[in-house]
LUMMARBA-383159 format. One record per residue (C-alpha): x, y negated, z negated; residue number from 1. Coordinates in Angstrom, 3 decimals. Layout:
<atoms>
        c1        c2        c3  pos
         X         Y         Z  NUM
...
</atoms>
This chain:
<atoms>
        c1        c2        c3  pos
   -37.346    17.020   -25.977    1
   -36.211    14.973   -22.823    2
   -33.926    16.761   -20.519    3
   -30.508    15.800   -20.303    4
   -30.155    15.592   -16.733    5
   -32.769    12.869   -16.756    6
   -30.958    10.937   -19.226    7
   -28.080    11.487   -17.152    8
   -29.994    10.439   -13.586    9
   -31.848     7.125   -15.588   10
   -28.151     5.722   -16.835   11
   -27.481     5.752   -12.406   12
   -30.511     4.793   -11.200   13
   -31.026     1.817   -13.771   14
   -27.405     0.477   -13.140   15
   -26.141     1.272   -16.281   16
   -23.570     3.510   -14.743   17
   -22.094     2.249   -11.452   18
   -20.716     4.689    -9.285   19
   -17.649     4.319    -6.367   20
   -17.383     5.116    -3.743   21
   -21.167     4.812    -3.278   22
   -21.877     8.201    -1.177   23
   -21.142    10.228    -4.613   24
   -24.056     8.166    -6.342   25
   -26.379    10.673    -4.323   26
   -24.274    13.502    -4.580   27
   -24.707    13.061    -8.659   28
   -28.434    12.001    -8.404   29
   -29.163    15.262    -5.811   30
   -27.264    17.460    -8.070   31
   -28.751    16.547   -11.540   32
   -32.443    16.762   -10.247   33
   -32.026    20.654    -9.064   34
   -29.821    21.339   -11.885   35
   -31.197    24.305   -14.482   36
   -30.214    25.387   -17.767   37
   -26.935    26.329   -18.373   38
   -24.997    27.992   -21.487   39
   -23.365    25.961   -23.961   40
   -20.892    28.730   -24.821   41
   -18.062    30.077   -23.172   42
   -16.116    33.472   -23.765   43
   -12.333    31.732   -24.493   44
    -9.947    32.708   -26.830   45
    -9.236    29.411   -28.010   46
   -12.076    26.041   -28.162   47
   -14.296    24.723   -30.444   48
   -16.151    27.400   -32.698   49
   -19.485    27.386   -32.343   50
   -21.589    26.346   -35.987   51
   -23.560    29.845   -35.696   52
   -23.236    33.024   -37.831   53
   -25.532    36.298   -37.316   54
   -26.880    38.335   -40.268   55
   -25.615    41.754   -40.166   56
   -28.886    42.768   -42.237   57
   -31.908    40.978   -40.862   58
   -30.289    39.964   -37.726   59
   -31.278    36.442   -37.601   60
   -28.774    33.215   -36.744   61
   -28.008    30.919   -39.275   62
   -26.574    27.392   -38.091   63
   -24.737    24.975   -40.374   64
   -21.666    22.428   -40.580   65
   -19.797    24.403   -42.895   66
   -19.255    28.152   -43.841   67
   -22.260    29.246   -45.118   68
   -22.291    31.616   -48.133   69
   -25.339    33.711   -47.554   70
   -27.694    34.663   -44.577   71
   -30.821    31.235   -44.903   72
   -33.281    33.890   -44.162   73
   -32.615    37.111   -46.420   74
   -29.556    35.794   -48.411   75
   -27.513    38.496   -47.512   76
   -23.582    37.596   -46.956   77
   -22.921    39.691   -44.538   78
   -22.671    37.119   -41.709   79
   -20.235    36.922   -38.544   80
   -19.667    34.094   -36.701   81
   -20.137    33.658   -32.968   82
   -17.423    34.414   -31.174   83
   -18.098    32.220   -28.228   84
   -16.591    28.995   -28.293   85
   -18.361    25.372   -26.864   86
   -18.099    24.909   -23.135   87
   -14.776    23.201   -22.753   88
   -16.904    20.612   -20.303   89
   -19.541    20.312   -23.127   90
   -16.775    19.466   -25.899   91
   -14.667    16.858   -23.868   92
   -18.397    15.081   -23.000   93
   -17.931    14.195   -26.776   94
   -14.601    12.035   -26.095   95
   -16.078     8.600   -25.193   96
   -17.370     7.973   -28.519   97
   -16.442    10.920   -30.971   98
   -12.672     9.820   -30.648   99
   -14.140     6.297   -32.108  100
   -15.759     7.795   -35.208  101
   -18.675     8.740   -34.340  102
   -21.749     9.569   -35.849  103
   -20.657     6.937   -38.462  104
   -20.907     3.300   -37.064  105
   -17.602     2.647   -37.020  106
   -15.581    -0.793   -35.838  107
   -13.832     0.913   -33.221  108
   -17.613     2.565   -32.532  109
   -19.232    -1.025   -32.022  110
   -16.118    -2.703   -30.187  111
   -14.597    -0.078   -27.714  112
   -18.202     1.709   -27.107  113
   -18.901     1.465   -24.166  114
   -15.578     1.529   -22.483  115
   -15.416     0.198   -19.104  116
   -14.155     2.067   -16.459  117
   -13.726     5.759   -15.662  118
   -11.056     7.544   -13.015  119
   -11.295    10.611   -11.879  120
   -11.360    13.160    -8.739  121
   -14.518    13.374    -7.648  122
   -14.424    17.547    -8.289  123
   -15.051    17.275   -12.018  124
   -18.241    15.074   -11.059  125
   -20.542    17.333   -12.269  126
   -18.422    19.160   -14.859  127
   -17.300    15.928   -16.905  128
   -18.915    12.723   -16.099  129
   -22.229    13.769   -15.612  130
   -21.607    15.395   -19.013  131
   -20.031    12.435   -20.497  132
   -22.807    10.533   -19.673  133
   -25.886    12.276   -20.810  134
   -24.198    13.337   -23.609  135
   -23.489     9.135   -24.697  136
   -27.085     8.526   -23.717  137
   -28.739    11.114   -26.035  138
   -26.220    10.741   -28.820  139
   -25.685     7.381   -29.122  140
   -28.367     5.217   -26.687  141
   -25.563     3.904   -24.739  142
   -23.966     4.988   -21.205  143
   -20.196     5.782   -21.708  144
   -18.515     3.700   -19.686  145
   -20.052     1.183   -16.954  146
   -18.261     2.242   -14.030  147
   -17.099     5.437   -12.673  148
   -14.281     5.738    -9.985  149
   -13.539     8.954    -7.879  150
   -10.856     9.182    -6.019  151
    -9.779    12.167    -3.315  152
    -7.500    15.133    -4.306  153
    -3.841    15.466    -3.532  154
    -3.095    18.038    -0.917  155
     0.192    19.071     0.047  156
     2.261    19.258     3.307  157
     0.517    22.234     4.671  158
    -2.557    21.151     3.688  159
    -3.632    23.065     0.403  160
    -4.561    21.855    -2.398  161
    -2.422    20.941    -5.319  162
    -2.591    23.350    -7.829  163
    -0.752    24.804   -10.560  164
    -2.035    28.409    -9.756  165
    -0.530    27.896    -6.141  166
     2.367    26.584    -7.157  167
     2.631    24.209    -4.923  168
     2.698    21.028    -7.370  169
     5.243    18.900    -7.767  170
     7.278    17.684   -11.023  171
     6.629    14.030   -11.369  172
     9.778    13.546   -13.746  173
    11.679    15.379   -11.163  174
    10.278    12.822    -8.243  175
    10.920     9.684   -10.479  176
    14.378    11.014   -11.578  177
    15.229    11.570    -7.782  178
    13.650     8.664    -6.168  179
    12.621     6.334    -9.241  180
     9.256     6.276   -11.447  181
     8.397     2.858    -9.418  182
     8.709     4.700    -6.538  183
     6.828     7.584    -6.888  184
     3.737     4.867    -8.103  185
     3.552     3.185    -5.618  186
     3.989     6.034    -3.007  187
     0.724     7.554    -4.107  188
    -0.792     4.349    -5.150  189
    -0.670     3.590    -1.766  190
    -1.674     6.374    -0.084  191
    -4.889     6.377    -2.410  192
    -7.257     5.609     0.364  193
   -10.802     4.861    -0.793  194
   -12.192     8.013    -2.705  195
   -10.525    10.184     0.487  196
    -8.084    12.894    -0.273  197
    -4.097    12.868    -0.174  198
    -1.680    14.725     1.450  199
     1.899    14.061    -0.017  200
     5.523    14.689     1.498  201
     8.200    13.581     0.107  202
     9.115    10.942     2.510  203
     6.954     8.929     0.895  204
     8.911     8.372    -2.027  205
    11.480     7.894     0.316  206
     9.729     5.016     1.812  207
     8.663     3.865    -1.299  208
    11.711     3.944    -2.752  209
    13.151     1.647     0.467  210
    10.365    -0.824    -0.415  211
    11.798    -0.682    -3.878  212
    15.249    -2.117    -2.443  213
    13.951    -4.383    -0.516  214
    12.246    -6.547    -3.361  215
    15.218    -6.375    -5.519  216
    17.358    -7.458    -2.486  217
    14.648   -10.430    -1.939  218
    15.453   -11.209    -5.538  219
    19.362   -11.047    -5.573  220
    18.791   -13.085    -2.538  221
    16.908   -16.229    -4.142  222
    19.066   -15.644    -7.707  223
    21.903   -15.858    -5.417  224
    21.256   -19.332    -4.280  225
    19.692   -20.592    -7.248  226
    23.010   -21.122    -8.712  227
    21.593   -21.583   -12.261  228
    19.063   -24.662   -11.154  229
    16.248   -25.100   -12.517  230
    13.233   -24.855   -10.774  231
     9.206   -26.289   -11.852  232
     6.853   -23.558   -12.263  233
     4.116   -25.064   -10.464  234
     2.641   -25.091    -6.971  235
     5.622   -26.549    -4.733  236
     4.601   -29.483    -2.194  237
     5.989   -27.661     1.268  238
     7.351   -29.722     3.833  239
     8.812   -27.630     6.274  240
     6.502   -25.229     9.196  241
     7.987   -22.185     7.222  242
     7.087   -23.621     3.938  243
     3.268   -24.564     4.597  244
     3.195   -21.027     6.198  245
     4.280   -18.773     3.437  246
     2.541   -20.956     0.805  247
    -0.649   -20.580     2.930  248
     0.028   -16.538     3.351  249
     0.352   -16.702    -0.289  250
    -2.783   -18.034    -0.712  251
    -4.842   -15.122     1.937  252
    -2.526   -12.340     0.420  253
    -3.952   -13.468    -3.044  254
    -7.158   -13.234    -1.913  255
    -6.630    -9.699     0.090  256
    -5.209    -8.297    -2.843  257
    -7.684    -9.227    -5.197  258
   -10.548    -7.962    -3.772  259
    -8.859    -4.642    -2.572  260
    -8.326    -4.253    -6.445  261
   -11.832    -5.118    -7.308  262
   -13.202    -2.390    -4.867  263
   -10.481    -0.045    -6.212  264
    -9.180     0.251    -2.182  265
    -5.766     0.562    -4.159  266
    -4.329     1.288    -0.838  267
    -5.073    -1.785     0.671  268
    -3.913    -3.823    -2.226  269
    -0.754    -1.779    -2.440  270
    -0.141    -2.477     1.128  271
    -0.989    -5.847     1.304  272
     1.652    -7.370    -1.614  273
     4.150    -4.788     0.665  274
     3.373    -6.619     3.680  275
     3.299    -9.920     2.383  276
     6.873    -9.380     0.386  277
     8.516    -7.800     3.522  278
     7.641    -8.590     6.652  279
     6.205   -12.314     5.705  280
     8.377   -13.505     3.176  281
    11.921   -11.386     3.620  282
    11.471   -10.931     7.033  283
    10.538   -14.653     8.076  284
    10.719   -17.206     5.533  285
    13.564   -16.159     3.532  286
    15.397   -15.743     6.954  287
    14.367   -19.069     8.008  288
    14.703   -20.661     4.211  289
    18.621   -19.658     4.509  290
    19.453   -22.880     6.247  291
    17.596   -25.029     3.677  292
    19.154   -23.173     0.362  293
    22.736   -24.318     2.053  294
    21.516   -28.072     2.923  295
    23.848   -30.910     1.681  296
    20.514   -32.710     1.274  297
    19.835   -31.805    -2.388  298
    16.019   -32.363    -2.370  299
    15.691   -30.481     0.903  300
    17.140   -27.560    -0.918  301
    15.579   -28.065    -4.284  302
    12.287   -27.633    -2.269  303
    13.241   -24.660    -0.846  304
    14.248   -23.282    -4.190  305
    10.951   -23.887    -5.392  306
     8.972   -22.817    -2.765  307
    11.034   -19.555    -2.876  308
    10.998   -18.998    -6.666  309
     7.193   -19.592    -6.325  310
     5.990   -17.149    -3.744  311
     8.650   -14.868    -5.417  312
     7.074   -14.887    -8.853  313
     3.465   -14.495    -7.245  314
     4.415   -11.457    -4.873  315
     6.094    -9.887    -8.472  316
     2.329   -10.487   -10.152  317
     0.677    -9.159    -7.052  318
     2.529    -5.698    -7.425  319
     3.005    -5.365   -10.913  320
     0.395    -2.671   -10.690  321
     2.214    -0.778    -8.556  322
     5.577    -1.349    -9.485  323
     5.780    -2.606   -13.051  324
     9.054    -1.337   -13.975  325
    11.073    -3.386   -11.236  326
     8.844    -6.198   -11.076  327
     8.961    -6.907   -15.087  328
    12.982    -6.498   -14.387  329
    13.286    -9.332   -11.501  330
    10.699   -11.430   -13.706  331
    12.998   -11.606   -16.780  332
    15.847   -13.098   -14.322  333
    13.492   -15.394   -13.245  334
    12.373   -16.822   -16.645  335
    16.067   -18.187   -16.831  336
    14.859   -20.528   -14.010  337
    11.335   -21.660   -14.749  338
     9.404   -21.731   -17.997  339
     6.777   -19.174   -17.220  340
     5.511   -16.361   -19.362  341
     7.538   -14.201   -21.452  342
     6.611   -11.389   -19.936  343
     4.883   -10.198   -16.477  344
     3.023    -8.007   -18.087  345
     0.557   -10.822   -19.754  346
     1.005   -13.112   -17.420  347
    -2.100   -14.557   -15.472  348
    -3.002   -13.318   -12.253  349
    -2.450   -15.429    -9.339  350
    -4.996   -17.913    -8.576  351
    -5.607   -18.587    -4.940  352
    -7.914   -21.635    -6.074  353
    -4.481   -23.637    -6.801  354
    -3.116   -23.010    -2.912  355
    -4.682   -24.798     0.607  356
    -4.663   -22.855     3.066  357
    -3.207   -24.190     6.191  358
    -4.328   -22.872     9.657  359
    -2.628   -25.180    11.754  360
     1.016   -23.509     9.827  361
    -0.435   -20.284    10.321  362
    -1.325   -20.784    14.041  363
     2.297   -22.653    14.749  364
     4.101   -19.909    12.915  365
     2.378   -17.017    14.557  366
     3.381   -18.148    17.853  367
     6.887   -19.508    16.764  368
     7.609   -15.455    15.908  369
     6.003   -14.375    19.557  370
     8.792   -16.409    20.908  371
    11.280   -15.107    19.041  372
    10.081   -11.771    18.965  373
     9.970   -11.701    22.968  374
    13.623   -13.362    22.791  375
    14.884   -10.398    20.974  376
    12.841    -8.115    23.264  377
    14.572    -9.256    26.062  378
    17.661    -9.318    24.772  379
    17.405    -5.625    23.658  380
    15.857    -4.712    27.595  381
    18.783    -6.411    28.993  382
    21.566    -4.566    26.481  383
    23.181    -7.702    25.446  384
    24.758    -7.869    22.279  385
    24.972   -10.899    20.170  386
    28.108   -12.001    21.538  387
    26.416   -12.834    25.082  388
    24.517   -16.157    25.092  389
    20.952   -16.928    25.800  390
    20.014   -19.616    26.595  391
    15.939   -20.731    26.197  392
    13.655   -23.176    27.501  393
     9.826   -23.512    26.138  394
     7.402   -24.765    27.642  395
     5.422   -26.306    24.307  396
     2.617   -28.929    25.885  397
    -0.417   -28.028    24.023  398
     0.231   -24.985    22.218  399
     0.397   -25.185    18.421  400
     4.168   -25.391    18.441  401
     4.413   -28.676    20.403  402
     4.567   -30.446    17.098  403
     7.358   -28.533    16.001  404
     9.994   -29.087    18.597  405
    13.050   -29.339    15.863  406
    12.204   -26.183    13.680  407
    11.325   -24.393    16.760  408
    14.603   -24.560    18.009  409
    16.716   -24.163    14.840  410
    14.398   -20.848    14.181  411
    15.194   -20.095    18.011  412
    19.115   -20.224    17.055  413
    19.379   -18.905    13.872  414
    16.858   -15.625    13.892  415
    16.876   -14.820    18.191  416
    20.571   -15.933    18.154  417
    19.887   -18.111    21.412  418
    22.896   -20.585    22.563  419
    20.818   -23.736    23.167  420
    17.202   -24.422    23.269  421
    15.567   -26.912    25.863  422
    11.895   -28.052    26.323  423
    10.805   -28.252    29.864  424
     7.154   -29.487    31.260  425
     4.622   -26.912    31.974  426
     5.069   -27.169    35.626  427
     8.423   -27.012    35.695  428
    10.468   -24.195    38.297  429
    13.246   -22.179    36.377  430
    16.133   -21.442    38.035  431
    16.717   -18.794    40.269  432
    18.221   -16.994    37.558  433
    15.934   -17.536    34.806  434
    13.444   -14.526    33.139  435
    10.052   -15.616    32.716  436
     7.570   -14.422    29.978  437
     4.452   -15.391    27.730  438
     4.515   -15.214    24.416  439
     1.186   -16.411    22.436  440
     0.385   -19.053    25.290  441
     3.693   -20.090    25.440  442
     5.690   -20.116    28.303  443
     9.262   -18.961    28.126  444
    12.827   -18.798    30.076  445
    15.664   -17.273    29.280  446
    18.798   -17.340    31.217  447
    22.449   -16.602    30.747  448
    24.557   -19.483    31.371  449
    27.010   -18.299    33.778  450
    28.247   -14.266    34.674  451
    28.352   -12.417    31.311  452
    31.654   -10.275    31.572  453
    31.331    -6.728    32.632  454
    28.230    -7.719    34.320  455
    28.882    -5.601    37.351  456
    29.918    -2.401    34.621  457
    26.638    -3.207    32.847  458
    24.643    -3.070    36.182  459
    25.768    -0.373    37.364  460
    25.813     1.862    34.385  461
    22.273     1.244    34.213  462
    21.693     2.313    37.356  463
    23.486     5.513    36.668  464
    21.298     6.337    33.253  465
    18.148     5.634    35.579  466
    19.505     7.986    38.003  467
    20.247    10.552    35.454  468
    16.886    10.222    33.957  469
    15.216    10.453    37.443  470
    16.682    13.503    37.786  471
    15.850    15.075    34.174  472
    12.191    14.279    34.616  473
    11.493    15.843    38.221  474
    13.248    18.819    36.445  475
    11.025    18.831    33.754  476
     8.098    17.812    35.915  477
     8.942    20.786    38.382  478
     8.315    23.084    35.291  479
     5.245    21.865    34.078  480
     4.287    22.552    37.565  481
     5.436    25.986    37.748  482
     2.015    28.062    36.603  483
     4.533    31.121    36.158  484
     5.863    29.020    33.272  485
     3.126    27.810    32.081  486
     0.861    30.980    31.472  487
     3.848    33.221    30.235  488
     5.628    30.295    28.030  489
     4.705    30.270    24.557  490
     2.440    27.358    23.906  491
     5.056    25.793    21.805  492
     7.582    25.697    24.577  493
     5.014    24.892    27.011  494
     4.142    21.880    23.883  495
     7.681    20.833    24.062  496
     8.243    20.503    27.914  497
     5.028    17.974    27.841  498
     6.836    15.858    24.873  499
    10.169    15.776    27.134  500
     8.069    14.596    29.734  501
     6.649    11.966    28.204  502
     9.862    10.721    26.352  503
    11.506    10.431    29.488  504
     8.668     9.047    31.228  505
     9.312     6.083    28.656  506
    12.920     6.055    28.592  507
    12.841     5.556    32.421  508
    10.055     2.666    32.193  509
    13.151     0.910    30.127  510
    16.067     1.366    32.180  511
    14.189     0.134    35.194  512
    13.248    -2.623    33.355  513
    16.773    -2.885    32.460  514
    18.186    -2.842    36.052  515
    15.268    -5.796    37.125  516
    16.150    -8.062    34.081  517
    19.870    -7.775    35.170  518
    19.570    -8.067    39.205  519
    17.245   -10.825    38.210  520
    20.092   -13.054    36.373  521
    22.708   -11.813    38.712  522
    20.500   -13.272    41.652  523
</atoms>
């Protein structure tokens, strides 16, 4: 008879069984060639009986499919069953095809046999799959299933694993109750890193659950200006910077997210659609698209309605996975807008094919938010509010924004909430009072037009917190100095002096940058 464990090691090694992530294909391989002969029966109290009965006369085993009435050797009836029951690992081995009719050649047999993919933690490795697939190969001539997929174990906080005899599990109904079924998806969806283990806290439901919001709140957002317009369902022509950009983002985060899903890195395809939906299309177009959804011109807003209904509908498809309860919510609303499909759920996946990418967009854009990233830097370093003007010049000759002098400037007002924007030559000299900085090639000055009020007040209580904090770190400093301290401490006080340290170390860096921005425009 051929051993088991070869059929098992052929259905690998021949590429009938394809194994991720690939380290565990050696693991199974390694494990199956020194494995020896093990029982089939286990000493439970409940299981599946094993099909042998002992003759209280003669001894001998008789083995049948049903009760027999006498012993096959002596015919004596005094026979007792085995009391052992089939290896729990041994019996589930059976499910792949026994739950499809088999040994009869069933439909369901010849159409769902093999099946195609298996998940599991990579600890029952051994126990089940290698199991389930000797046990298809010898019983039916076919591997189980064509691919296998491991994935790590979930440890908690402390690092233990999760466990009911620990009793450190959590209660999934509880979580989803508390933070919402989505949530608790896609929290360990995507924290699933490729077949490596998982520690879970709570805060990332919480996270998850923020995430959550802020698609519904990108939704409410294009609904909102929709104002029951209808919009096509096809691939929108962009116009704009912002629109070429997101529709060629669309188009990579497609892409991304596909093959992330094909390798089952279900952490990188989770986080992709998140950072695509949030920081690309909330955080940037839709901020930018505002102007366009209020436009007198109707096709200039029509376009930006269909752009946003678009990339809206694709991000939804891209995290159905992940989210399917909210994102097969937010796609009925959107049906009322768009003849698409009835429901998200059989819905085609996106097709990158039917989007250009754009890299001059991409390349314009990416600078365009340096600039107005460093804008809001400074304006943050300096302490202003929004209330106190800023006024910006670029210097744009040659950089990939110096096509773009118009939406440059409106993105300049309406997201870094600068007063007026100005282009100036390369070699140009600011004024005395101006702040220079670089920002993806780009130079840029920023200056207040005229004394903001309280300037002196402003000054001067940032030189007072820099004083203060002076002070606080030679003090802390002093200590860390002080080997008295520092061998009778306990190492967790010792611990938290050196994180004081450092905090103000970086708190200081900023108020001295304060006090040089300020001096600098009060020149």
């Amino acid at each position: 008879m051929e051993p088991l464990a070869k059929l098992g090691m052929e259905a690998v090694e021949r590429g009938l069984v394809k194994i991720t992530p690939e380290r565990w294909r050696r693991v199974y391989l390694d494990w199956l060639a020194g494995v020896r002969d093990w029982p089939i029966s286990r000493q439970l109290w409940w299981g599946h009986p094993l099909w042998a009965w002992r003759c209280e006369k003669c001894g001998q085993w008789t083995f049948a499919e049903e009760d027999p009435a006498a012993c096959e050797h002596c015919g004596s009836a005094e026979l007792v069953q085995e009391e052992g029951v089939l290896d729990t690992w041994f019996s589930s081995a059976l499910w792949p095809f026994a739950t499809l009719g088999w040994p009869e050649d069933t439909e369901d047999l010849r159409y769902f046999y093999p099946t195609s993919v298996l998940v599991t933690g990579y600890d029952i490795l051994f126990f089940w799959v290698a199991r389930m697939v000797f046990s298809g190969m010898k019983f039916t001539g076919r591997e189980p299933f064509k691919e296998v997929f491991l994935h790590g174990l979930v440890f908690d906080e402390r690092g233990q694993k999760m466990t009911k005899s620990k009793g450190n599990v959590i209660d999934p109904l509880e979580c989803a109750d508390k933070y919402g079924a989505d949530a608790l998806r896609f929290a360990l969806l995507s924290g699933l890193a490729h077949g490596q283990e998982y520690t879970w806290w709570e805060q990332r439901a919480v996270g998850a659950r923020n995430f959550c919001n802020k698609v519904w709140n990108a939704a409410r957002l294009v609904l909102m200006n929709s104002a029951g317009e209808r919009v096509s369902p096809e691939v929108p022509a962009p116009a704009t910077l912002a629109e070429r950009w997101i529709l060629s983002r669309c188009k990579t985060t497609i892409e991304s997210v596909t093959a992330a899903l094909g390798d089952y890195r279900f952490d990188e395809a989770a986080w992709g659609g998140y950072s695509f939906l949030w920081h690309e299309f909330c955080d940037w177009y839709l901020e930018i698209a505002k102007v366009d959804f209020q436009s007198e011109d109707s096709a200039i807003r029509a376009r930006a309605l269909c752009v946003s209904h678009y990339v809206l509908r694709t991000a939804l498809a891209l995290l159905h996975p992940f989210v399917p309860f909210l994102t097969e919510e937010i796609w009925q609303h959107l049906r009322a807008y768009a003849d698409v499909e009835e429901s998200l759920t059989i819905a085609a996946w996106p097709e990158s094919t039917r989007l250009k990418g754009d890299q001059d967009a991409d390349s314009a854009m990416t600078a365009l938010m340096a600039v107005i990233r460093t804008v809001r830097n400074l304006r943050s370093d300096l302490g202003f509010g929004g209330a106190v003007q800023l006024d910006v010049s670029l210097a744009l000759e040659g950089t990939p924004l110096a096509r773009y002098p118009a939406e440059t400037a409106g993105a300049l007002k309406r997201l870094a909430s600068a007063g007026s924007v100005s282009l100036v030559s390369g070699d140009a000299q600011p004024g005395a009072q101006a702040i220079l900085e670089e920002a993806e090639g780009i130079t840029v000055y920023v200056s207040v037009p005229g004394r903001p009020q309280d300037f002196e007040k402003m000054l001067g209580s940032a030189r007072g917190v820099t004083e203060k904090l002076e002070k606080a770190l030679a003090e802390t400093e002093s200590r860390l100095a002080d080997e008295t301290f520092l061998n009778r401490a306990a190492e967790e006080a010792v611990s938290r002096q050196r994180r004081r340290a450092e905090e103000l170390r970086e708190q200081l860096s900023r108020a001295r940058r304060r006090i040089e921005l300020l001096e600098r425009l009060g020149a």
